[in-house]
Each structure stands twice: as C-alpha cells, then as structure tokens.
C-alpha positions as CSV (number, residue, x, y, z in Angstrom):
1,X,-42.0,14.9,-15.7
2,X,-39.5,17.2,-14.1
3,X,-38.2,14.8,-11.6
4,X,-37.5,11.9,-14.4
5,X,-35.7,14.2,-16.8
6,X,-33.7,15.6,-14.8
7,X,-32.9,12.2,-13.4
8,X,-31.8,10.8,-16.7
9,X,-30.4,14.3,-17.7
10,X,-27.4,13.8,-14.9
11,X,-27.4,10.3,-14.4
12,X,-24.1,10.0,-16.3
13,X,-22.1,12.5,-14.3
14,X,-23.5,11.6,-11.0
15,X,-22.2,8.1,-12.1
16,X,-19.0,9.6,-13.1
17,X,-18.5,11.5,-9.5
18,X,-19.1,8.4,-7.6
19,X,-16.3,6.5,-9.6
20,X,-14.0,9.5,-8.9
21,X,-15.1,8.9,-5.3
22,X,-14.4,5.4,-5.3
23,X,-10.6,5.3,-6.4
24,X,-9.8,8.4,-4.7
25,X,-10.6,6.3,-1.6
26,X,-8.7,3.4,-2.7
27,X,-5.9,5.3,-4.0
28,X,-5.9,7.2,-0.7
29,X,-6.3,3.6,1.4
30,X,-3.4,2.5,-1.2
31,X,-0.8,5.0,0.0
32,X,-2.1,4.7,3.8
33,X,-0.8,1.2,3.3
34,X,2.4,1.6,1.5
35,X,3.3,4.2,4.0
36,X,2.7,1.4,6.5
37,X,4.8,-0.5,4.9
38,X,7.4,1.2,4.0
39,X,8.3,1.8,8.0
40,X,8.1,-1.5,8.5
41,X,10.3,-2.6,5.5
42,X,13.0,0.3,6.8
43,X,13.2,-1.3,10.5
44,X,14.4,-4.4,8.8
45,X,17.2,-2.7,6.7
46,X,18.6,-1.6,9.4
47,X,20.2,-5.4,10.7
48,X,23.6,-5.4,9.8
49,X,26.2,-8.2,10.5
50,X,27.8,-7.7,14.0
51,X,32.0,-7.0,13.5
52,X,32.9,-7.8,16.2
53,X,31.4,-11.8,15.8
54,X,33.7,-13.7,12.6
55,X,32.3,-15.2,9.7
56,X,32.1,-18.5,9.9
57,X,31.0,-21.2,7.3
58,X,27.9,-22.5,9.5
59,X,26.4,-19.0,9.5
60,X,27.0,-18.5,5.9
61,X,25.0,-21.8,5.0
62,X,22.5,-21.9,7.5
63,X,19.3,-22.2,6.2
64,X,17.5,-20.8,9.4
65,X,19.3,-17.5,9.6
66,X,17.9,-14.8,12.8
C-alpha cells in the first residue's frame, strides 16, 4: 500500500513539474528562434538605395524589385 499512496499522494505535482518542464523548453526553443531571426531580419535592413545611381520612375514601379 505504500507504493500506491504515495503514487496518488504526488501525482499532482509530478504532473505540475513536467508542464513546467515542457514550456520552459519551448519558451527556451522560442527565443533560440527569434534570436535566429532577428540576425537574419537585421542583414536585410541594412540595403539602402545606392546615391550615386538616380531615381528613376521604372525602379520606383517595378514590381520585381532586387
């Protein structure tokens, strides 16, 4: 009978640990990914129209801008 109560006794915390477990890992796996991301959003900021090249109305209107 030992064994079975204490079972039942801590079966609500044990429960409670593992779902502490389980977003800690995703929030961890979350950030892991947004830091990812963010780099990769930053490299893309940095493209800036050339001054030296003039404005013209094609490249303003061009659908299939580089």
């Amino acid at each position: 009978m030992g064994i079975h109560y204490d079972y039942k006794s801590t079966k609500s915390a044990k429960l409670m640990e593992k779902q502490a477990k389980r977003e800690r890992k995703l929030a961890e796996k979350k950030a892991k990914r947004l830091a990812k991301e963010g780099t990769k959003k930053d490299d893309n900021k940095e493209k800036a129209l050339d001054v030296s090249k003039p404005i013209t109305l094609d490249f303003l209107t061009n659908p299939n801008k580089e």
